[in-house]
Structure formats: C-alpha cells, structure tokens
C-alpha positions in Angstrom: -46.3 34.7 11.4 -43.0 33.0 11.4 -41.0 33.8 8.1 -40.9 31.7 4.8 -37.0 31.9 4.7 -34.5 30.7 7.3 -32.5 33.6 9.3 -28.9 33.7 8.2 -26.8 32.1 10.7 -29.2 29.1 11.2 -29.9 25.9 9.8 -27.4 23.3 9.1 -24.0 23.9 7.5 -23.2 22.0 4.1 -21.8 18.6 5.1 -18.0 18.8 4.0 -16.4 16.5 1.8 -15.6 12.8 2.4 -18.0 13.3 5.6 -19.6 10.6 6.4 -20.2 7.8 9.1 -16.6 5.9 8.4 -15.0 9.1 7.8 -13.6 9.5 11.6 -13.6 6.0 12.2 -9.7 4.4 12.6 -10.2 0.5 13.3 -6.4 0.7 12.8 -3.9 2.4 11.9 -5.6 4.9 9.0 -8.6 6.5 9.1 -11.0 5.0 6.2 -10.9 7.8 4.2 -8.3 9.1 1.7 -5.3 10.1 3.3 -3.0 13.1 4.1 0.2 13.1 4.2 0.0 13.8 8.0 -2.0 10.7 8.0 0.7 8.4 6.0 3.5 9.3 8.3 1.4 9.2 11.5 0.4 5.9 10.4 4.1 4.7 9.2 5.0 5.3 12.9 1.6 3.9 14.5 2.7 0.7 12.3 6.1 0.5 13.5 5.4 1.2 17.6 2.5 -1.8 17.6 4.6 -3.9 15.6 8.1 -3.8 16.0 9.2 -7.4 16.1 7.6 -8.0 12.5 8.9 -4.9 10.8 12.2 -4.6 12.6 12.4 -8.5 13.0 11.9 -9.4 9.7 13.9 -6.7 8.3 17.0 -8.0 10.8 16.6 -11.2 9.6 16.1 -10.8 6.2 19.5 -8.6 5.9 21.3 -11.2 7.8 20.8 -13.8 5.5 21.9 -11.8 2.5 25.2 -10.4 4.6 25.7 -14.2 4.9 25.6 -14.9 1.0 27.3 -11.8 0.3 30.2 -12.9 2.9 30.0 -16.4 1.0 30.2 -15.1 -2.5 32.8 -12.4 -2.2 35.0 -15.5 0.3 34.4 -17.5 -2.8 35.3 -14.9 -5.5 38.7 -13.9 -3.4 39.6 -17.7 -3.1 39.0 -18.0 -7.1 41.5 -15.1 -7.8 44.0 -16.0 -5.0 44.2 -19.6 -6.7 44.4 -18.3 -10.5 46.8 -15.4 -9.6 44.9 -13.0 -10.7 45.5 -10.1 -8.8 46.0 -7.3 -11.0 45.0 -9.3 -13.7 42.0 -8.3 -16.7 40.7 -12.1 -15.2 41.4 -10.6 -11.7 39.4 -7.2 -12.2 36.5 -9.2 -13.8 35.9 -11.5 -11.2 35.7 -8.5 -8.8 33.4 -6.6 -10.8 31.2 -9.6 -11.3 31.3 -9.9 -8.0 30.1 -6.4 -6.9 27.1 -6.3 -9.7 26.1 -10.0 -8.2 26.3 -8.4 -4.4 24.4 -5.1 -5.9 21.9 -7.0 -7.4 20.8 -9.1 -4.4 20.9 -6.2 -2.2 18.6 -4.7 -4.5 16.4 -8.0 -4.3 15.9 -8.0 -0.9 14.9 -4.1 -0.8 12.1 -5.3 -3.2 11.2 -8.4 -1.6 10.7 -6.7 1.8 8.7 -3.5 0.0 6.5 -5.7 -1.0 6.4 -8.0 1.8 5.3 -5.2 4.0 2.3 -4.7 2.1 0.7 -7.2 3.7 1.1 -6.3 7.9 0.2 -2.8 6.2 -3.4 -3.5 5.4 -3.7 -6.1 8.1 -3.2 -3.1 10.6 -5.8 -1.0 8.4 -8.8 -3.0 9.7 -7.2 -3.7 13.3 -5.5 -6.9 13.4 -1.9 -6.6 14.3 0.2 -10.2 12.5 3.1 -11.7 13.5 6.7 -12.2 11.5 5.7 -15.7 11.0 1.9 -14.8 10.0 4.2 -12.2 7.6 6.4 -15.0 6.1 3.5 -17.7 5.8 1.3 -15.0 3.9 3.7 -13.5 1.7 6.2 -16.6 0.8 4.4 -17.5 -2.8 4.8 -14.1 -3.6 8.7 -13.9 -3.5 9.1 -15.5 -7.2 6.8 -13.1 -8.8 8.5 -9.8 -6.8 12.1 -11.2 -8.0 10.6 -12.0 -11.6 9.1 -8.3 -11.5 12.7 -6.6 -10.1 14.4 -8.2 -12.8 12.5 -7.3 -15.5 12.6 -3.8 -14.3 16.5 -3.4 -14.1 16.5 -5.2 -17.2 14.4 -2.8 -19.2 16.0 0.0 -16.9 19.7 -1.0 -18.0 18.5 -1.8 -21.4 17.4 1.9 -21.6 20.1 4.2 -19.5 23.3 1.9 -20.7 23.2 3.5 -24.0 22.4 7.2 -22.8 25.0 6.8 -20.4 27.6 5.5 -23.4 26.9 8.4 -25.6 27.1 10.7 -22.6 30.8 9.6 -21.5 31.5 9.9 -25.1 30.2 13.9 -25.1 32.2 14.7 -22.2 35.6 12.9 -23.5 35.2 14.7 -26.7 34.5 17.9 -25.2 33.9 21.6 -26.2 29.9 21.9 -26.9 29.4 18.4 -26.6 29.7 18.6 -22.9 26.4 20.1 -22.9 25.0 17.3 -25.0 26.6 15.1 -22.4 24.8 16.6 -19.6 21.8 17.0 -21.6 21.8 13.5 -21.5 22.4 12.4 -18.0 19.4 15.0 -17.1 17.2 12.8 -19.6 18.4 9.3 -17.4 17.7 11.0 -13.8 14.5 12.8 -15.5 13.4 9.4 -17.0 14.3 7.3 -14.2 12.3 9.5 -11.9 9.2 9.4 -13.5 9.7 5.8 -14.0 10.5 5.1 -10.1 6.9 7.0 -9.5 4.6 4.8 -12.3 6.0 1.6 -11.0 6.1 2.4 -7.0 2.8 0.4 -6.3 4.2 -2.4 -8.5 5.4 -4.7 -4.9 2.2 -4.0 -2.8 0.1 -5.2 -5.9 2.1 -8.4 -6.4 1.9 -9.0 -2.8 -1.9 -7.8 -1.3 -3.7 -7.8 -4.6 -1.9 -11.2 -5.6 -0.9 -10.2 -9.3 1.3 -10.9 -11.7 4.6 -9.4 -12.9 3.2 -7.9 -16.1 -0.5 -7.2 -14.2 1.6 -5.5 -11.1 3.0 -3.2 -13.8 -0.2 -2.0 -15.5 -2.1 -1.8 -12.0 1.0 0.4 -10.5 -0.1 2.6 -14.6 -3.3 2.7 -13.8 -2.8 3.4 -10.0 -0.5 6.3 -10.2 -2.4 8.1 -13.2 -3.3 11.3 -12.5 -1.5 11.1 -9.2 2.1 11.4 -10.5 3.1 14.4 -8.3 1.6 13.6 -5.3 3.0 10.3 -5.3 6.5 11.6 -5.9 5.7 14.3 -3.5 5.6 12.0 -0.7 8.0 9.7 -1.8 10.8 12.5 -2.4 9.5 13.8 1.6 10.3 10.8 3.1 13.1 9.4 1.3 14.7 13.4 2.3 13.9 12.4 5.9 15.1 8.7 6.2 18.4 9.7 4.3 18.9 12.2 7.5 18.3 9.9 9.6 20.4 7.3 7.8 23.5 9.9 7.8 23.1 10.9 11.7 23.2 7.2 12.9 25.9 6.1 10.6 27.6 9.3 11.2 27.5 8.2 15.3 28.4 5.5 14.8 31.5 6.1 12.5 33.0 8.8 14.9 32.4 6.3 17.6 35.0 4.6 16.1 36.7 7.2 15.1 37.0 8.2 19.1 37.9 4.4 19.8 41.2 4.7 17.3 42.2 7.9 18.2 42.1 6.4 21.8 43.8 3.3 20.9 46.7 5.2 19.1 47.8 5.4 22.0 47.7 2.3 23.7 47.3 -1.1 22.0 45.1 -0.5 19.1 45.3 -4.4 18.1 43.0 -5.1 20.9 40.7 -1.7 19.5 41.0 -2.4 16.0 38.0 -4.8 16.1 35.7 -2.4 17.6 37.1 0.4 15.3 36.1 -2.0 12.1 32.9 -3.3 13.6 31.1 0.2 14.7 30.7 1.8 11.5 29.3 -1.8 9.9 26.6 -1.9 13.1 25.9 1.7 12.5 24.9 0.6 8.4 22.5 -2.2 9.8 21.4 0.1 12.5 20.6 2.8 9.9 19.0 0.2 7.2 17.1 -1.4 10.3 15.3 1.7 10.6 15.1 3.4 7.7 13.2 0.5 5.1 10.5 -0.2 6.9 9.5 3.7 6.9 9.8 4.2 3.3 8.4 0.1 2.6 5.1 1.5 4.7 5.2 4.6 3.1 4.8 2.7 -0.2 2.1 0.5 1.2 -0.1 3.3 2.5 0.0 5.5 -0.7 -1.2 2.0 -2.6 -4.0 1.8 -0.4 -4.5 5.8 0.0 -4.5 5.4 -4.2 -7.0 2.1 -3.7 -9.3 4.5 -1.7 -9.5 7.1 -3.9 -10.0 5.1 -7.3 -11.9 2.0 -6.0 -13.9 2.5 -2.8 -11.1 0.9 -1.1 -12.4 2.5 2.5 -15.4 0.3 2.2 -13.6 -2.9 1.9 -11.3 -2.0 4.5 -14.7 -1.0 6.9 -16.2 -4.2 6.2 -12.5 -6.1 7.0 -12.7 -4.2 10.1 -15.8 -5.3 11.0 -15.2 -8.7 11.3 -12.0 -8.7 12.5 -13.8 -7.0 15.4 -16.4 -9.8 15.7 -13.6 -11.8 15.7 -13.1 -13.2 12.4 -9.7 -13.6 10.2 -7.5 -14.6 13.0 -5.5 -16.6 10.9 -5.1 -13.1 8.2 -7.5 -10.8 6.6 -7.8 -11.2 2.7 -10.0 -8.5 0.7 -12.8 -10.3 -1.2 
C-alpha cells in the first residue's frame, strides 16, 4: 500500500522567484525580468556591439556640432576683447568667464540631450528591433525642448541651492580657526545633497524621452521611480561611472604621452612641422575617451529606468508583448509602448 506522504527527495521543488514563462526569454538585449547588475552591463555592451553607428555615430556627431559652436563663440568672444582692449581688463576677465560658463553650460546640454536621447534605441533593442541614427533623430527630435527646459531648471534650482552654501563656506575657511570645520561641514552638506539629488532625478531624460513627459512630470516620475531604490540606483551609477572614468584616464592618458613621445622627438629636429600633431593628439584622445564613455553610462541610465519600470509597473509584460510583434513583423517604422 503505497504511502500517504511523498518520500523526501521527491516531488517537485518550489518554483523560484520571478520564474516564469518570459523569465528566460531575451527578444533583445535584457531578459524580461528585473535585472542584475550583470544583466545592465552585459546588456550596455550587447547594445553598443549591434549598434555602433547609432550610439557612437550619433554621439560623434552630436559633439562635433557643439566643438563647432564652442570654436565659434570663444572666436567671437576673443575678437570682442581684442577690439575693446580688454586684455587684462575687469571687461576683459568677464567676457572670458561668460564665455566659459556659456561653453560649460552647452556641454552640459548636450550630455543631457543625448542621455535622454538614448532612451529610445534602449528599449527599441529590449523587444528586438535594432534602429538606426536617423530612426534615433526622427523619434527623439520633439523631445529636445523639453530635455533642455528640464536641464535648465535643474542647474537652476541646483545653483540656486549650493551658491549660497558655497559663499558661507569660502567665508569659514577665510576666517579660519574653528570655522574651518563649519566650512567643511558645509561643502560635505553640497556633495551630500548633490548626490542624493543626482540619484532622485537620474530617470528624469529616459522619461521625457520614452514615456513622452513633461519637465515637471519627468521630475516626479524619476520621485516616484527611484523610491525605495535610492541605493541601488546609486550603486550602479557610482560602479560604472568608477569604470568609465578608468577608461576615460587610460585613453586620454595614451593619447597625451603619444604626444608627449612626438615633442620629445621633435626637440630634436624640427618641432614646427610636430607641433601640430603634439596639440592635436591629446584633443583626439578627449573625443576618443567621450566617444566611448557616454554612451555606457547614457545606457546605463536607460536600463535602470526600465529595470525600475519592471519592478514597479509590470514593465516585462509590455516589453513581451512589443516583442511579439516586432517578431511578427510589426513596428518597423519604431516601437511605441501603448
């Protein structure tokens, strides 16, 4: 008579968590389940090896155009204090400062405007498809006002903040004695709120661009988004940001005592015929290393907005049923979420 209870060692083992039929399924690039961080940067990589001409191309580009503008405006700024005389001048010292907050700010622009912009190859990979840099452009465009509107209002609010912190703080340390610690008290307070700030408001571009919303919705969505995943989020971000500033350094590095090698070798010879190269390898070594490096941590940002999407909202089951029809052939012309 067989027994009432099952022998140990039989039977079948509790299903584990998150298993189910889409949980080993990768139409693209991510599994459609909630990620590891051995899935983000596995997936960063994947991204970047199908897709190299719109990451790398539209990051080329875009950094062309603004060493173009920047060439323009600081031509334009020199010409203005050559023709005033005002080298050395208060006038003089203004223009050049203006000049390097202007340049500082659009730099800072087109960081954002490509975060975000990435967003959208980012989940177009996620169910399969693989777009092009003018898919890219046509898809994201309308979305450049609203991710400039958003950076603004974010360094504005920033400034508005730290500016004052940062006042009192040079004051501590000119007065000195005990006040020094006051002083660094205070710059602890700006990295410590900047930080945490940085992490609430990372998913701030991907929303603007993917999830199509506003500047002041893209802020409360990156709130709402991040809640409860605070140190995770800076985990990752803090991981990666560590690795792409190493790999920054060593090609820059190359490339600077490439042209270190070239002068030491022309200081011997003619070095006007070298000093071209000498000035032009370290500046290809900084595109070379910004070339690389933004796309990693722009995907990095994408995939932890869709790995938060998927844990808070189901997001694997939209992205399953993208991937569907995009198998069957649908969205050729781009996949929107409904």
């Amino acid at each position: 008579m067989p027994s009432p209870h099952p022998a140990w060692g039989t039977g079948t083992p509790p299903a584990p968590l998150w298993t189910n039929p889409l949980a080993a399924h990768r139409p693209g690039i991510i599994p459609l389940r909630p990620l590891t961080v051995g899935d983000i940067l596995q997936a960063v990589f994947t991204a970047i090896r199908r897709s190299p001409g719109t990451y790398l191309g539209l990051t080329l580009i875009t950094w062309a155009a603004f060493l173009v503008v920047a060439g323009a405006i600081g031509l334009c700024g020199l010409a203005v204090i050559s023709a005033t005389d005002g080298w050395g001048t208060d006038a003089g010292d203004a223009i050049l400062i203006s000049g390097v907050l202007l340049l500082s700010t659009l730099s800072g622009v087109v960081t954002a405007a490509l975060c975000g912009m990435f967003a959208y190859p980012a989940n177009q990979q996620a169910v399969g498809r693989t777009p092009t840099v003018g898919e890219t452009w046509r898809r994201t465009r309308s979305r450049l006002a609203p991710l400039f509107g958003l950076y603004v209002l974010v360094l504005l609010v920033g400034a508005a903040a730290a500016i004052p912190l940062f006042v009192l703080s040079v004051w501590s340390f000119t007065l000195g004695g005990g006040l020094i610690l006051v002083g660094l008290l205070l710059l602890a307070v700006i990295a410590a709120g900047a930080t945490w700030l940085s992490v609430r408001l990372a998913f701030c571009l991907p929303a603007v661009v993917v999830e199509g919303c506003g500047v002041t919705e893209a802020i409360r969505r990156s709130f709402g988004l991040t809640a409860g995943r605070f140190w995770r989020t800076f985990a990752v971000l803090f991981l990666v940001i560590v690795l792409t500033s190493i790999a920054s350094a060593v090609i820059s590095g190359a490339f600077q005592i490439a042209g270190g090698v070239v002068g030491m070798a022309g200081s011997t010879g003619d070095i006007g015929l070298l000093t071209p190269v000498v000035l032009v390898l370290p500046l290809l070594g900084s595109v070379l290393a910004t070339l690389v490096t933004q796309p990693f941590i722009a995907l990095t940002v994408a995939l932890l907005h869709v790995d938060a999407r998927i844990r808070s909202e189901g997001y694997d089951l939209v992205l399953a049923q993208g991937a569907s029809e995009v198998a069957q052939g649908g969205h050729r012309d781009g996949w929107i979420p409904a």
